[in-house]
C-alpha positions in Angstrom: 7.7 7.3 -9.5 5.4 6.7 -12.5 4.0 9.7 -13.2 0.1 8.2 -13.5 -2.0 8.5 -10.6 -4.1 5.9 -9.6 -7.2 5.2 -7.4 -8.6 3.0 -5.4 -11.6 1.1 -4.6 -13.4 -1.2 -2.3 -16.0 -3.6 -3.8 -18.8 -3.6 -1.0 -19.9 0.1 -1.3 -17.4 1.3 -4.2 -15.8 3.7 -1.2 -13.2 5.6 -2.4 -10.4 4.1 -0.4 -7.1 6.0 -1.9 -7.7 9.0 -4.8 -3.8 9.9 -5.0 -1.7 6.5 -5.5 1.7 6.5 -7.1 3.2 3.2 -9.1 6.6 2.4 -7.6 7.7 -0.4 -10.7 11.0 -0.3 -11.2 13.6 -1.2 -9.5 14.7 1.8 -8.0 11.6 2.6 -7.5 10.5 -0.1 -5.4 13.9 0.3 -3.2 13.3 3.8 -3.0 9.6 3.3 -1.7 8.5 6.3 0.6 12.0 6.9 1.7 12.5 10.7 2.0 9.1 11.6 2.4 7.8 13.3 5.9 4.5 12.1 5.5 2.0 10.5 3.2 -1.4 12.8 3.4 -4.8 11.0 3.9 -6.2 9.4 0.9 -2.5 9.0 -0.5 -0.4 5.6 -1.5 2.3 4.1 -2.8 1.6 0.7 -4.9 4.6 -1.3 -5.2 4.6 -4.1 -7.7 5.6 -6.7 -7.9 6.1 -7.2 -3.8 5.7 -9.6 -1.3 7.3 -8.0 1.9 8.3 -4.7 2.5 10.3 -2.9 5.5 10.8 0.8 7.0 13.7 0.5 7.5 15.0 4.6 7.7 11.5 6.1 7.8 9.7 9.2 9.3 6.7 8.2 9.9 3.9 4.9 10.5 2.1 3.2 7.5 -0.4 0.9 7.3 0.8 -2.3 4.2 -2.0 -3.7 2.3 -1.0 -7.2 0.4 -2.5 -8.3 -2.5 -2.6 -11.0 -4.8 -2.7 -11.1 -8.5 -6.5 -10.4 -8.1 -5.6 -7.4 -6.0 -7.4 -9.4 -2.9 -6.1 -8.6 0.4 -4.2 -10.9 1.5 -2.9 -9.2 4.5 -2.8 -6.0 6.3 0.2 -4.7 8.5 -0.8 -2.0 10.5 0.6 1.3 12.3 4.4 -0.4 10.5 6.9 2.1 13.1 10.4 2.6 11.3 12.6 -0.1 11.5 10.0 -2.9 10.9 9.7 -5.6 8.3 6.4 -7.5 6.9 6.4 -10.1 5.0 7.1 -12.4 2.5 3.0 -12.9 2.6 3.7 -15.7 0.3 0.3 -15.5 -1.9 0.9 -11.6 -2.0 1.6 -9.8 -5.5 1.8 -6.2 -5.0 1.5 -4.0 -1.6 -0.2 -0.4 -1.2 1.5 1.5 1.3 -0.6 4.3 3.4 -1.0 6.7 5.6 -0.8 4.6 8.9 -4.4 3.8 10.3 -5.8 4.3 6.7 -6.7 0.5 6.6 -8.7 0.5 9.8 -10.6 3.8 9.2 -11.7 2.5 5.6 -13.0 -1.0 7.4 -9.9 -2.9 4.9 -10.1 -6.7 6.1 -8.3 -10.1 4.4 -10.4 -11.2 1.5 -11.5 -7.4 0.1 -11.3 -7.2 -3.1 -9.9 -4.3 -4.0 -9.8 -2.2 -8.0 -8.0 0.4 -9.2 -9.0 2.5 -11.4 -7.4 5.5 -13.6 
């Protein structure tokens, strides 16, 4: 994974929506994903880009997937993924932010948020 962590924003209050999120741009990378991992801790992503559909295909745990466009404007928002789903193609969709399942409901996320990331 890139080794610069990212963080992200939500326009209507500025609320710190994710403080630790990892670039997945490669590649490997982005086939890779959160493979391995146990867990992803609250406040935690992955942003994988470029991506338009995403599955958990041999995970541990539930995320929640966040598309965006090239605008970073949600698109749409899979939630509480179990292993062995898929989501997607979300055909206007650029990127996706993987969390911590139920992260997108507890920050109020919704289609049409514009979101920013900032260093």
């Amino acid at each position: 994974m890139a080794t610069q962590l990212y963080k992200i924003v939500k326009d209507k209050n500025a609320e710190l929506i994710v403080d630790h999120l990892e670039q997945a741009t490669s590649l490997f990378e982005r086939g890779k994903g959160l493979l391995g991992r146990h867990d992803l801790e609250e406040k935690q992503g992955l942003w994988i880009k470029p991506c338009n559909n995403i599955h958990t295909f041999f995970m541990k745990f539930k995320i929640d997937c966040v598309f965006l466009d090239e605008r970073l404007v949600i698109q749409r928002i899979a939630s509480n993924m179990k292993p062995f789903r898929v989501a997607g193609p979300v055909w206007k969709a650029r990127s996706v932010i993987e969390l911590r399942a139920g992260t997108a409901e507890k920050a109020g996320l919704a289609v049409g948020d514009q979101l920013y990331v900032v260093s």
